[in-house]
C-alpha positions as CSV (number, residue, x, y, z in Angstrom):
1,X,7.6,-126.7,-67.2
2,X,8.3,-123.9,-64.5
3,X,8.6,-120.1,-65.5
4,X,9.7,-117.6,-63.9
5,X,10.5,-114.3,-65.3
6,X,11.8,-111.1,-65.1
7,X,8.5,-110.3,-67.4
8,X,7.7,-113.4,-65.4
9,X,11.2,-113.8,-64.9
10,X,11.5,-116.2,-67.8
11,X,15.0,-117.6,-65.8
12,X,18.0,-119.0,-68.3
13,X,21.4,-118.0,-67.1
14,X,24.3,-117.8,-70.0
15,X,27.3,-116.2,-69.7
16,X,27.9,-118.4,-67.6
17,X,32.0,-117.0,-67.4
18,X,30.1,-113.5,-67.0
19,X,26.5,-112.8,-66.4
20,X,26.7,-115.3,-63.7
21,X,29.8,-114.0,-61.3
22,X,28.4,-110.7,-62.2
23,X,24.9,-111.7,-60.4
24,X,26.6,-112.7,-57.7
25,X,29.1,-110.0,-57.0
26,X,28.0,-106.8,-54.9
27,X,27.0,-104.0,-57.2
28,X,23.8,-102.6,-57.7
29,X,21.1,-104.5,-61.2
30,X,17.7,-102.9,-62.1
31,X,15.0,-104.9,-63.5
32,X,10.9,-104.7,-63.5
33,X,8.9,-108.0,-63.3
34,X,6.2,-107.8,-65.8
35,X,3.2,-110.1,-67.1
36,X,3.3,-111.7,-70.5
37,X,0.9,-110.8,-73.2
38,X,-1.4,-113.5,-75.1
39,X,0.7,-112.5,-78.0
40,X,4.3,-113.3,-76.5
41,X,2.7,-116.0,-74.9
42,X,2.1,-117.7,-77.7
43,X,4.8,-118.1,-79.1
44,X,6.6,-119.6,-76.1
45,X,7.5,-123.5,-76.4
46,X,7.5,-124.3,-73.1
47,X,10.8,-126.2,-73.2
48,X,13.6,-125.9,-70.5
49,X,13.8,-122.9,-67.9
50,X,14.8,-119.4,-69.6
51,X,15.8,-116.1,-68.2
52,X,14.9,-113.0,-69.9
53,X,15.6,-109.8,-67.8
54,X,14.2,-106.2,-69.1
55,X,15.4,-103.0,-68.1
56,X,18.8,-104.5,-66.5
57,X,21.9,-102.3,-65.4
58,X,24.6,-104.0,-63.9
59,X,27.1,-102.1,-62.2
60,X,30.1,-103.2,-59.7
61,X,31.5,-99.9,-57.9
62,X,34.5,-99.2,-56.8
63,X,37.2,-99.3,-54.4
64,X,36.7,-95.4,-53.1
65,X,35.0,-94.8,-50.4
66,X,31.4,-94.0,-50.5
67,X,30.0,-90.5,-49.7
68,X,29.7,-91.4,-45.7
69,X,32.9,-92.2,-45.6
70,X,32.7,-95.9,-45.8
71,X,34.6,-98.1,-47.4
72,X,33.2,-99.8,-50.7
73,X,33.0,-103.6,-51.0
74,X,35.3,-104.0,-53.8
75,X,36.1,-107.6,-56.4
76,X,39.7,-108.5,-55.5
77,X,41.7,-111.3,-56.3
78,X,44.6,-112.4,-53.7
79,X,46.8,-115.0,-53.0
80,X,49.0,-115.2,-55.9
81,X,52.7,-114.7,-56.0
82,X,54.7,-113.5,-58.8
83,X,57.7,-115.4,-60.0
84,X,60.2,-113.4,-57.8
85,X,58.2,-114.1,-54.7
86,X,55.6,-110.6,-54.0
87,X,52.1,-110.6,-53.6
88,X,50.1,-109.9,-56.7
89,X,46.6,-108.5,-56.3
90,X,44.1,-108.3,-59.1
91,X,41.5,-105.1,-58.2
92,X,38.2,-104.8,-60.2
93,X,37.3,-101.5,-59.7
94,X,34.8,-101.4,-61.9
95,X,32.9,-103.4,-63.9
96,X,29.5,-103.0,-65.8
97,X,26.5,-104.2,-68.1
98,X,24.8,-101.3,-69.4
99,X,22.8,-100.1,-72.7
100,X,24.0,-99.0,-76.0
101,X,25.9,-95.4,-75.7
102,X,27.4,-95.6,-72.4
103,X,30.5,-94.0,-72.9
104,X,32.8,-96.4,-71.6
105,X,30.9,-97.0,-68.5
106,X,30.3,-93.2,-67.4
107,X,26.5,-93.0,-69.2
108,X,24.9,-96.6,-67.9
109,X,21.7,-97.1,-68.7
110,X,19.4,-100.3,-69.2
111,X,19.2,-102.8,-71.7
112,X,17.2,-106.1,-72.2
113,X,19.4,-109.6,-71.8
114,X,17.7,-112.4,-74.1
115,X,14.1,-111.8,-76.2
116,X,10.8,-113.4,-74.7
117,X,10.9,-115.4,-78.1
118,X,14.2,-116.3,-78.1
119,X,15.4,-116.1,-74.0
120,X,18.6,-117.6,-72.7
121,X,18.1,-121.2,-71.4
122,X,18.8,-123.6,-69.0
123,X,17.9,-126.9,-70.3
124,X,18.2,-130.7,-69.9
125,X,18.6,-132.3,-74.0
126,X,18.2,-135.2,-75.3
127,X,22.5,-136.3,-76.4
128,X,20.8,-138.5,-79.3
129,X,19.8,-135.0,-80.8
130,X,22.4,-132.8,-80.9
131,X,25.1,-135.9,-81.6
132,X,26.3,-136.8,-78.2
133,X,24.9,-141.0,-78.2
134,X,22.4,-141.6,-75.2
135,X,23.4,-139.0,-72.7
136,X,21.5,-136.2,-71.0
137,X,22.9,-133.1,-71.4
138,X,22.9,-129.8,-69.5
139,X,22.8,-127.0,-71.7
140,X,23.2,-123.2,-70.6
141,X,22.9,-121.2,-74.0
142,X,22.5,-117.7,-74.9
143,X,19.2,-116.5,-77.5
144,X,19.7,-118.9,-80.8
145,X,20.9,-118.0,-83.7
146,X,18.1,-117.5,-86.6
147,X,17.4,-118.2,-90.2
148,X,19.0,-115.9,-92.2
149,X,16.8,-112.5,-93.3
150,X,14.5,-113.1,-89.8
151,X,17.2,-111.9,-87.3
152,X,19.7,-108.7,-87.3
153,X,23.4,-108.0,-88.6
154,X,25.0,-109.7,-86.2
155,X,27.7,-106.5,-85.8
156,X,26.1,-103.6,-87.2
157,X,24.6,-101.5,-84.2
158,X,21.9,-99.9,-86.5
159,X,20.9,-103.0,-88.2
160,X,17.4,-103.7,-89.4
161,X,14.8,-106.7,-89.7
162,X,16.1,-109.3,-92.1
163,X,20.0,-108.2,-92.3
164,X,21.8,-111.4,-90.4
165,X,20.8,-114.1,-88.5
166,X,21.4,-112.9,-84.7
167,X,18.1,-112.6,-82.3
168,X,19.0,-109.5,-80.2
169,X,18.1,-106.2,-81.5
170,X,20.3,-103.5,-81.9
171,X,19.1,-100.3,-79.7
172,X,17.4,-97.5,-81.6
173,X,15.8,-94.1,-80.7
174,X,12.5,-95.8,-79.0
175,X,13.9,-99.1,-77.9
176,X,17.2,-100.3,-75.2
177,X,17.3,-103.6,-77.2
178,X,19.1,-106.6,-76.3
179,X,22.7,-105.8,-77.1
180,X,24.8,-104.5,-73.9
181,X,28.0,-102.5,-73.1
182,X,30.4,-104.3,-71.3
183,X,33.4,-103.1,-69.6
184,X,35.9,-104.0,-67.1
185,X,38.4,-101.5,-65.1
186,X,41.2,-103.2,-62.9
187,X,44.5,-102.5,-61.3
188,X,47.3,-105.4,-60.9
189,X,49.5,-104.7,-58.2
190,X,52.5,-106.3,-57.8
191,X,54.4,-106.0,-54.1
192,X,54.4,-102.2,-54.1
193,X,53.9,-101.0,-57.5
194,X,50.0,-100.8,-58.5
195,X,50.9,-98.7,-61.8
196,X,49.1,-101.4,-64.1
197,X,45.8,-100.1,-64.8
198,X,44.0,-101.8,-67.3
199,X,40.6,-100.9,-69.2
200,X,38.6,-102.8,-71.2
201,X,35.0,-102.2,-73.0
202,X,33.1,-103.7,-75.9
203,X,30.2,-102.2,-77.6
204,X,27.1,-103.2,-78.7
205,X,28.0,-106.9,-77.4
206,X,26.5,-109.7,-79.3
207,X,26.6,-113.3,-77.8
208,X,24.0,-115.3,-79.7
209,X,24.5,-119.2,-80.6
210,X,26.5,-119.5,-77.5
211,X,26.4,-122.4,-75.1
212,X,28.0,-124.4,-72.9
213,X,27.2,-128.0,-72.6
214,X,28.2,-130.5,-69.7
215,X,27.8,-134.5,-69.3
216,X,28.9,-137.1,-67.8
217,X,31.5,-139.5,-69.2
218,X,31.3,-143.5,-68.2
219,X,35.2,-144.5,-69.1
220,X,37.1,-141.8,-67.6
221,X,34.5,-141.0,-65.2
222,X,34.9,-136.8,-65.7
223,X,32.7,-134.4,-66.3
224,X,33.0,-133.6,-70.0
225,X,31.6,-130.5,-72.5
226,X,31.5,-128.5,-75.2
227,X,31.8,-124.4,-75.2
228,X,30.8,-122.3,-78.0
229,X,30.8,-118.6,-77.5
230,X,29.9,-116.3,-80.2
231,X,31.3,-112.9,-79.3
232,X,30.5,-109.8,-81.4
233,X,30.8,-106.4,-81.0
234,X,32.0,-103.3,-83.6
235,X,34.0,-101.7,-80.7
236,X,36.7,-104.0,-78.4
237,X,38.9,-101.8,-76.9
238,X,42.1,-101.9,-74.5
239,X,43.8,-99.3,-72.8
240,X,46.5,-98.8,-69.8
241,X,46.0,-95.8,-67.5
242,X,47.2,-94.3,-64.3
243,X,45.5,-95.3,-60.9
244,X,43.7,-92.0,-60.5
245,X,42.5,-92.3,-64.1
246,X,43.8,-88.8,-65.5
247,X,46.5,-89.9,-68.2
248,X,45.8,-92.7,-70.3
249,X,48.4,-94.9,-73.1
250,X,47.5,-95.4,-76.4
251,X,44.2,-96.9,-76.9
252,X,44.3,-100.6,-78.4
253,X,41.1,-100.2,-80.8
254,X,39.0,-103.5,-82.9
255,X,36.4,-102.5,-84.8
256,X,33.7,-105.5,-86.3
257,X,35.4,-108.2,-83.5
258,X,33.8,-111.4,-84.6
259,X,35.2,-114.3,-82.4
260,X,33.1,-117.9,-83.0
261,X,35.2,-120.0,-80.7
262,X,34.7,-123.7,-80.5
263,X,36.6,-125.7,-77.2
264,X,35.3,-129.5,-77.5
265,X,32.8,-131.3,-79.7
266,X,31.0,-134.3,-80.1
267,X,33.3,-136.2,-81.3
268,X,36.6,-134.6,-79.3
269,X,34.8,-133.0,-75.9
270,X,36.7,-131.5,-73.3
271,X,37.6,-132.7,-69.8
272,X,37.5,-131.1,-66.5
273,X,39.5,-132.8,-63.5
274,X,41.4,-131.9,-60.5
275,X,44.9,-133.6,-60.2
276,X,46.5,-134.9,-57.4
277,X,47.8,-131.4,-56.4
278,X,45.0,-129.9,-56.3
279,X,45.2,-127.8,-59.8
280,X,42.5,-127.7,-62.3
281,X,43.0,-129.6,-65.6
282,X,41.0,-128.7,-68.7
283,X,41.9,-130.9,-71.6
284,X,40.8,-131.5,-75.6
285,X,42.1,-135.3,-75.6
286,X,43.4,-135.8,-79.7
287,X,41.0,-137.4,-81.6
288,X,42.2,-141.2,-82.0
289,X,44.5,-142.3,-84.9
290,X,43.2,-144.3,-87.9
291,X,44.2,-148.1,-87.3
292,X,45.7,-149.7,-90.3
293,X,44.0,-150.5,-93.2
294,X,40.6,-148.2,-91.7
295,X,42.1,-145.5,-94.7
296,X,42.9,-146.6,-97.8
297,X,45.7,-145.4,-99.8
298,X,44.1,-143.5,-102.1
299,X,41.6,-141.4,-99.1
300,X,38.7,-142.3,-100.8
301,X,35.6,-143.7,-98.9
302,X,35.3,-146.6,-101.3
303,X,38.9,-147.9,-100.3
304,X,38.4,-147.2,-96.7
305,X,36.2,-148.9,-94.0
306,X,32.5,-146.9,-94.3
307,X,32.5,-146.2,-90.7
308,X,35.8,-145.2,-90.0
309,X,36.0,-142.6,-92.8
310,X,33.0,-140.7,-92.0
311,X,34.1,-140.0,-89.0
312,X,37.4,-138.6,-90.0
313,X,35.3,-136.8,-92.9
314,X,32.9,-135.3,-90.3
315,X,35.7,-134.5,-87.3
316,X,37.6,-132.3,-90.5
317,X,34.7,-130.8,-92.6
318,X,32.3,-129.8,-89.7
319,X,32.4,-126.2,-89.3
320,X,31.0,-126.4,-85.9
321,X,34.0,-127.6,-85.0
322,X,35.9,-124.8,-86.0
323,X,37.0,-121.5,-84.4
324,X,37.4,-118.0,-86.2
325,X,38.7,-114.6,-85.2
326,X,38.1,-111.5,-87.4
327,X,38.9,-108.1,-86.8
328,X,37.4,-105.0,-89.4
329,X,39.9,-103.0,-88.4
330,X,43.1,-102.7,-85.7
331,X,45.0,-100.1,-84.6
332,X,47.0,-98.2,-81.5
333,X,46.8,-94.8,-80.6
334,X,47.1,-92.9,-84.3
335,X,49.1,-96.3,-85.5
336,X,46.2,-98.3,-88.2
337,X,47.3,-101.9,-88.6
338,X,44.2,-102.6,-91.1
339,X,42.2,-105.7,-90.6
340,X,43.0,-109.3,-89.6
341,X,41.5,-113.0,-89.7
342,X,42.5,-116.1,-88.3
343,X,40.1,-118.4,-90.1
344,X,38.9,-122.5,-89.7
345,X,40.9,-122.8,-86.7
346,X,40.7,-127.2,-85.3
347,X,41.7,-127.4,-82.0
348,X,43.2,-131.2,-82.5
349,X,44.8,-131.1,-78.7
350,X,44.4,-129.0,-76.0
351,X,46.1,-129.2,-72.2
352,X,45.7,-126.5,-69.5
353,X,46.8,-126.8,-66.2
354,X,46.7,-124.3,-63.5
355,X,49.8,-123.8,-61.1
356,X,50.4,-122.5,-57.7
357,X,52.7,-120.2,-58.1
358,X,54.3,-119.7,-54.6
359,X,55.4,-123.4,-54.9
């Protein structure tokens, strides 16, 4: 077993869609290496490589000038055309990982990613032991989930010891805790108009139970996975305003955002290819038809071939498989919408292919 750590830089990288491009982006991140105590020690497995950092602050500047006149290295996005030909460039402007309270990016202060106890990982598995038949699997995941009544309310930013069954604590008067503010500001210029400013910032953000798990398949000789991400956060807001920032549209406002969103599984993984063009194909192949007689007439297991049923019982029943949106509240501007769900979603097929557009 290897550690490092940012307490000993206890290394685990999840988002990997995220935390990752955001560690390699310019910007400016704080952390304090630190020794572990017998105590934390202790209760340490020793399995895989994890990543704990302490004290972080994560932010990506913007495309002003600095105060000697230079210009800022900025997060752009080019090469892209828009249907009718211009140039479309995507401008980050700003983006950040910061503590609890940061007003929307303008207060950052420090917060701790993963717990020494419960640390993002980066792991090699066993397949036999998380359902995926005599395969090796790379895992990146973010802190586990826990038992219920040892962890926190997974939304609640004030929630105490044995409410819910997420690992990071919420902030509170003496400590940062492990749940950050995230936020994103960007322009989207197409040709000559760059009036699209968009803003985006969650609060309190909770990623627990997520993963992302990657193998190797021997028929179709891809790289195949499974991605679970666990989002959670009482505040996800969106909002459109001008380039200098001083009038802003109606802000889009979800309070108590739970998404639990499940693309591939053990039975039904996704794929990732390249075609013949070049273009990236991500795809949830449909899970394979009964062949006759394999289901008896009446859909009971008794009628049915033993083998063949249990996997059609497992592939519907599983909730592991299943995705779930739910929002405590939505509204625009002064506008209330109330609340909304979209519950035990099965992602039965699934094709995405990317396009070059100036084709």
């Amino acid at each position: 077993m290897t550690w490092f750590s940012s307490r000993q830089l206890l290394v685990s990288v999840f988002p990997l869609l995220t935390v990752w491009s955001v560690l390699v982006m310019p910007g400016y991140a704080e952390a304090e290496l630190q020794g572990l105590s017998e105590t934390e020690m202790a209760g340490i497995d020793g399995a895989g490589i994890g990543l704990v950092l302490e004290n972080f602050k994560f932010s990506h500047g913007t495309d002003e000038p600095d105060a000697s006149g230079e210009q800022a290295r900025i997060f752009r996005i080019g090469g892209i055309k828009s249907t009718d030909g211009r140039d479309v460039d995507i401008t980050v402007n700003h983006l950040y990982i910061s503590g609890a309270n940061s007003n929307y990016g303008q207060a950052l202060g420090p917060v701790n990613l993963g717990r020494l106890l419960n640390p993002w990982r980066i792991d090699v598995v066993d397949g036999n032991e998380i359902g995926i038949a005599n395969k090796a699997v790379l895992e990146f995941a973010a802190s586990s989930r826990v038992s219920a009544g040892q962890g926190y309310d997974c939304m609640d930013s004030s929630a105490g010891l044995g409410s819910g069954t997420c690992s990071s604590r919420p902030a509170t008067v003496d400590y940062i805790g492990e749940r950050a503010d995230i936020g994103m500001q960007m322009n989207v210029a197409v040709g000559d108009d760059r009036s699209a400013n968009i803003n985006i910032h969650a609060k309190s953000a909770v990623i627990d139970g997520s993963y992302l798990r990657l193998w190797g398949d021997d028929d179709r000789r891809q790289m195949v996975g499974q991605f679970k991400l666990n989002f959670y956060s009482p505040e996800l807001s969106i909002n459109a305003c001008a380039q200098d920032g001083s009038s802003c549209g109606s802000r889009i406002l979800m309070s108590n955002f739970a998404l639990e969103l499940a693309i591939g599984n053990q039975l039904q993984p996704v794929f990732f290819d390249v075609d013949g063009s070049g273009n990236f194909v991500v795809e949830v192949a449909a899970i394979r038809r009964p062949q006759p007689g394999e289901i008896g007439a009446d859909g009971l297991r008794s009628s049915s071939d033993a083998e063949a049923w249990d996997f059609y019982e497992s592939y519907y029943t599983n909730p592991e498989f299943r995705s779930n949106l739910k929002i405590g509240n939505f509204s625009v501007g002064d506008r209330d919408f109330g609340s909304a769900r979209v519950q035990g979603m099965l992602i039965q097929h699934l094709n995405i292919k990317t396009r070059d557009l100036s084709q």
